[in-house]
C-alpha positions in Angstrom: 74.5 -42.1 -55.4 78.3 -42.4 -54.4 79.3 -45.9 -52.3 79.1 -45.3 -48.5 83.0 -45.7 -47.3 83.2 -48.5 -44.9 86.8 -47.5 -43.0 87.9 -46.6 -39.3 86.2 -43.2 -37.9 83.5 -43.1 -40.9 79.6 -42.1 -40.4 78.1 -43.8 -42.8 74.4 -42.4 -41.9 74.3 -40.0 -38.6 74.5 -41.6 -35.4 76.9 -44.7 -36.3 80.6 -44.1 -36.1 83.2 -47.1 -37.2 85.7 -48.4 -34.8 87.1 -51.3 -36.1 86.9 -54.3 -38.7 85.7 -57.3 -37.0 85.1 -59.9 -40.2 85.0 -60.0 -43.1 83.6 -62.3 -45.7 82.8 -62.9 -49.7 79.6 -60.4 -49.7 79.6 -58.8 -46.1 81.7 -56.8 -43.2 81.0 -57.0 -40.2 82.4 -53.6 -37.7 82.9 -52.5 -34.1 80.5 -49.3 -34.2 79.2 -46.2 -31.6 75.3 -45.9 -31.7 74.0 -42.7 -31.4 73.7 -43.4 -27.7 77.6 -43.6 -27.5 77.1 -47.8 -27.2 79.6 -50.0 -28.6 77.5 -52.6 -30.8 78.3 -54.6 -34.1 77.1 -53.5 -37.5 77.0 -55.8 -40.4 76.7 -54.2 -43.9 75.9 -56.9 -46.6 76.0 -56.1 -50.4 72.6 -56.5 -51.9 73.4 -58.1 -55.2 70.0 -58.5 -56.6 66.4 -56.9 -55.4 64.5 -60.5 -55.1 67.6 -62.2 -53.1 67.7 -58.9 -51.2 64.3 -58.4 -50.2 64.2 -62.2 -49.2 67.2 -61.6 -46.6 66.0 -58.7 -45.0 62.3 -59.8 -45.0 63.8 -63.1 -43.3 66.1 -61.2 -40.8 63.6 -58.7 -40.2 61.1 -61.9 -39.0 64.3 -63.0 -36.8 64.7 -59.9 -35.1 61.0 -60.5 -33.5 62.4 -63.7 -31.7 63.6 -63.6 -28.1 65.8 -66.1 -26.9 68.8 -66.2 -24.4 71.0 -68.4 -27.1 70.4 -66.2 -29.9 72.4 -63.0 -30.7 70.3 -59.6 -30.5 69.0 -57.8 -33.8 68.9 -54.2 -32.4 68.0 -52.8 -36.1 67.9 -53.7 -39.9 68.3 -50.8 -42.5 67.9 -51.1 -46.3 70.4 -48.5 -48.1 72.0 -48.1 -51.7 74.1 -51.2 -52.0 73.8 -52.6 -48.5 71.6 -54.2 -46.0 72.8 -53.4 -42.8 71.7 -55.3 -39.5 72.9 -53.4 -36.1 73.2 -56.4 -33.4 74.4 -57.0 -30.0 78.5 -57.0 -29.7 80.0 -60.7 -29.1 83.6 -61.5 -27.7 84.6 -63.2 -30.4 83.5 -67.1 -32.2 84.1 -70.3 -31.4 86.1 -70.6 -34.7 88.3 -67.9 -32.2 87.9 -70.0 -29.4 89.7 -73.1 -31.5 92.6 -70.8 -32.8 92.9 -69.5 -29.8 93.6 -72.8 -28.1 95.5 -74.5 -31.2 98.2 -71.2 -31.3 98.1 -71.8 -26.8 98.3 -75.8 -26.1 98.5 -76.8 -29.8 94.9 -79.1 -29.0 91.5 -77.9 -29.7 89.6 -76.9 -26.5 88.3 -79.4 -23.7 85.6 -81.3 -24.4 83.8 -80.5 -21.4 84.1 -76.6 -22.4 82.5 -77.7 -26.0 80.1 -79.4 -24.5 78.7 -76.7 -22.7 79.0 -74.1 -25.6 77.0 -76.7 -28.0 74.5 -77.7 -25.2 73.7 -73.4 -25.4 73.9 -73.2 -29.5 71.4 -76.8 -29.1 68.9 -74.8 -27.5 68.5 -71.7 -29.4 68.4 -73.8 -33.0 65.9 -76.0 -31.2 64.1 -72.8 -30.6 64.6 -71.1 -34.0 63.7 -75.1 -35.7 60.7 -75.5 -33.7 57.4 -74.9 -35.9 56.2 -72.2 -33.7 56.5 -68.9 -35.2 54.4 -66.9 -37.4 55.8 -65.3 -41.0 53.6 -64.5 -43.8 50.2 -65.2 -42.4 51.8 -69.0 -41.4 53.2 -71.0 -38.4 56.5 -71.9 -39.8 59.8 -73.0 -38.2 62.8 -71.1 -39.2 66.0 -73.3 -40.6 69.3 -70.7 -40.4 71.3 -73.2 -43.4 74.8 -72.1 -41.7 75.3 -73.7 -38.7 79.1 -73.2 -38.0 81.9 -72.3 -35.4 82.4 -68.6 -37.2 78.4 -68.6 -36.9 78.2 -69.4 -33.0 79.5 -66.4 -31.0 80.5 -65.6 -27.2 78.9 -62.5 -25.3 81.2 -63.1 -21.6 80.7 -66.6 -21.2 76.9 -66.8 -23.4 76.7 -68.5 -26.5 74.4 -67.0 -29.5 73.8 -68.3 -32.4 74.2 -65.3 -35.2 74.3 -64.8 -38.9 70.6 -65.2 -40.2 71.3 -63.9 -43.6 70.5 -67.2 -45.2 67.6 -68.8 -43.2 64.7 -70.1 -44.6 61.2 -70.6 -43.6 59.3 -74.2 -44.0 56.2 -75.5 -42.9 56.1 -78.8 -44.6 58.8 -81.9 -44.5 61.1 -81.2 -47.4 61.5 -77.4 -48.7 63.0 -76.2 -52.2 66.6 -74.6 -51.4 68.9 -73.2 -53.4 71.8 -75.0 -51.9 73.3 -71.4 -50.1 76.1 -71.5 -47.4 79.1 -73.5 -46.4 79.7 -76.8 -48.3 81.6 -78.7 -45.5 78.6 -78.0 -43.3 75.8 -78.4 -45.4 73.6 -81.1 -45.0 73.5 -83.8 -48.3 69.6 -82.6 -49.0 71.0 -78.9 -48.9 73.9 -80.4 -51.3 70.4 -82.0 -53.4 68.6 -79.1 -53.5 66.6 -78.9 -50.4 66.0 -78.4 -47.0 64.3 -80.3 -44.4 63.6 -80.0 -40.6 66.5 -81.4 -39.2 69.6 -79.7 -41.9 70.5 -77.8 -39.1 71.2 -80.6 -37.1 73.7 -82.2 -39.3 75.3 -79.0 -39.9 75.5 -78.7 -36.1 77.0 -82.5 -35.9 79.8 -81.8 -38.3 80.4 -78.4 -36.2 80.8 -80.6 -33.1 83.5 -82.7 -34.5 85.2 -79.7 -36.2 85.4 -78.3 -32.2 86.6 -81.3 -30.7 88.8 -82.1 -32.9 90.0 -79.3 -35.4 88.9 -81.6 -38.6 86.4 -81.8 -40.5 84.8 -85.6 -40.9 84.7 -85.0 -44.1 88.4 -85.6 -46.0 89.5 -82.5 -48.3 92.4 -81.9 -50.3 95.2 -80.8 -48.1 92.8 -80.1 -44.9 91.0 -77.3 -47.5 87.0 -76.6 -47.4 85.4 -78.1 -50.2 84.0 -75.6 -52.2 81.6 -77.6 -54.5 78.5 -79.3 -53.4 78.3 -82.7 -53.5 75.4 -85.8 -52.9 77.8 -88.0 -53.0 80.1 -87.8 -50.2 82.1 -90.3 -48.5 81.1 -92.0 -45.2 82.3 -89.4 -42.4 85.4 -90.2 -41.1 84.9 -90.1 -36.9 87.7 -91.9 -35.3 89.3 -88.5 -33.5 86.5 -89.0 -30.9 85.7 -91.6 -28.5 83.2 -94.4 -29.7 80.2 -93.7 -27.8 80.5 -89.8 -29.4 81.1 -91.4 -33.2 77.3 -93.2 -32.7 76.2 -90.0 -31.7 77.0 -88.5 -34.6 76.5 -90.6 -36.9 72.7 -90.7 -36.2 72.9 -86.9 -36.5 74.3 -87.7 -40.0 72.8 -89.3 -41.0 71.9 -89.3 -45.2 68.2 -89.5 -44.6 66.7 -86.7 -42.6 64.5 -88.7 -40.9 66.5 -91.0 -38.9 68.4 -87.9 -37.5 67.7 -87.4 -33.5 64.9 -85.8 -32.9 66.2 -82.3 -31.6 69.8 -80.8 -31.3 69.5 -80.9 -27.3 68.6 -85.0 -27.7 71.5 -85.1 -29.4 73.7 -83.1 -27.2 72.2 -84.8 -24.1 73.6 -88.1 -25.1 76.9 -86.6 -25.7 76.7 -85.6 -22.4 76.2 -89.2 -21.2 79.2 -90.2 -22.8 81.1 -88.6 -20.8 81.6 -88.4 -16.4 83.2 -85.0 -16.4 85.8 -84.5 -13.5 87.7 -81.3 -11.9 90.5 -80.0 -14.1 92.5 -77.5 -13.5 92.0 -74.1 -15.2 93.9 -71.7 -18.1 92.9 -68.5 -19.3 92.1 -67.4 -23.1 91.3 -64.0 -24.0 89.0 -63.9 -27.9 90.3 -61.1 -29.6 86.9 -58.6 -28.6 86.6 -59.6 -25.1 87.1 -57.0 -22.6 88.2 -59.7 -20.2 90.0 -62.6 -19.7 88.0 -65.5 -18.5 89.0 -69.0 -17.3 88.7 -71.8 -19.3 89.3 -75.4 -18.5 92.7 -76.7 -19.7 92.7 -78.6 -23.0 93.0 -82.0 -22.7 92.1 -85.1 -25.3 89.6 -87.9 -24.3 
């Protein structure tokens, strides 16, 4: 059977038209696409590159798409076809990996850390949810870890954050689960970078995700501000000095090398970020993502 062409104005099965390229990465695309009912939605179409790995994902994402929560992003469909899975979801704005460009190329300063707060206090409660050992998969009550918690991963619909990209979650019922060390290096907890995967990975991945926000590093040092691309368990003690002190205690508790001594849940962690800071009036600038139909005001960008 001949390869589906994913390119503007292309059907690749009846009833989905493609608008436009929205991201791409190593082994998926993500597009702007018309439904059948003439709705604008987004359509990700990721290359299956081995049955087992494949059925895995799709089984995983399938599992997902039975969740309801406000915080994370709709799973209208999920399709297997020759050489793709392909997962029709609700349309987002654009990332908060948008959001930072969008503020670095306006005020050269990553956004206000009252407006990262808020976004992260939203993205805290919908991994809580998806962490929380409450849902059933394979005849078990198992909590789902999603092993990419990043700013590309968190996405805006209007002014809602939703947490998106379940390709690589994992199901775990018990402390401390087998992985095979999938997903982003920089973001990756050190048990992911060891081989494994425990209740609270997501957490640190959501720590280091913080920091990236409010300060546009990474508390990890690379060579010449690049991603690390190689897994490590022996990385260097994070380096938190572009926040204020009662944010670096914060975060180091969430990352903490033993899994344990992390906080107990995202939102504990983001409440006492919270308390770190008395939030006052500021005035207001306005960013446009790239996919958003509007503008919408956003706090100006100031460091504190």
């Amino acid at each position: 059977m001949s390869r589906i062409r994913l390119e503007v104005g292309s059907e690749p099965f009846p009833g989905l038209k493609l608008l436009q390229l929205r991201g791409r990465g190593g082994f998926a695309e993500v597009w702007e696409a018309l439904d059948q009912h003439g709705r604008r939605i987004a359509v990700k179409f990721m290359e299956t590159r081995n049955s087992a790995s494949s059925v895995k994902e799709m089984r995983i994402i399938q599992a997902i798409q039975k969740l309801s929560h406000r915080y994370l992003l709709r799973i209208n469909h999920v399709w297997s076809i020759p050489q793709y899975i392909v997962v029709a979801m609700e349309l987002a704005d654009g990332s908060l990996l948008d959001l930072m460009d969008a503020y670095l190329t306006e005020f050269r300063l990553p956004p206000a850390p009252e407006l990262v707060l808020r976004y992260m206090r939203q993205a805290a409660e919908g991994l809580d949810f998806l962490n929380a050992r409450q849902h059933q998969f394979d005849g078990r009550t198992v909590s789902f870890i999603h092993c990419d918690v990043k700013p590309s991963n968190l996405l805006l619909v209007g002014d809602t954050l939703k947490l998106a990209d379940f390709g690589l979650a994992t199901s775990t019922d018990g402390r401390l689960t087998a992985y095979d060390r999938a997903g982003t290096p920089d973001f990756a907890a050190p048990e992911v970078h060891g081989g494994g995967l425990a209740d609270t990975s997501d957490q640190y991945s959501f720590a280091v995700t913080y920091y990236y926000l409010r300060t546009g590093k990474l508390p990890f040092p690379t060579p010449a501000g690049r991603f690390q691309r190689a897994y490590s368990v022996n990385r260097r003690e994070p380096d938190l000095s572009g926040v204020r002190p009662g944010e670096r205690w914060v975060l180091q508790r969430a990352l903490e090398l033993d899994p344990t001594a992390r906080w107990p849940s995202c939102a504990a962690m983001m409440a006492a970020l919270t308390d770190t800071f008395k939030v006052s009036g500021r005035s207001a600038h306005t960013i446009k993502l790239p996919g958003a139909s509007t503008e919408t005001p956003k706090p100006a960008p100031t460091r504190g």
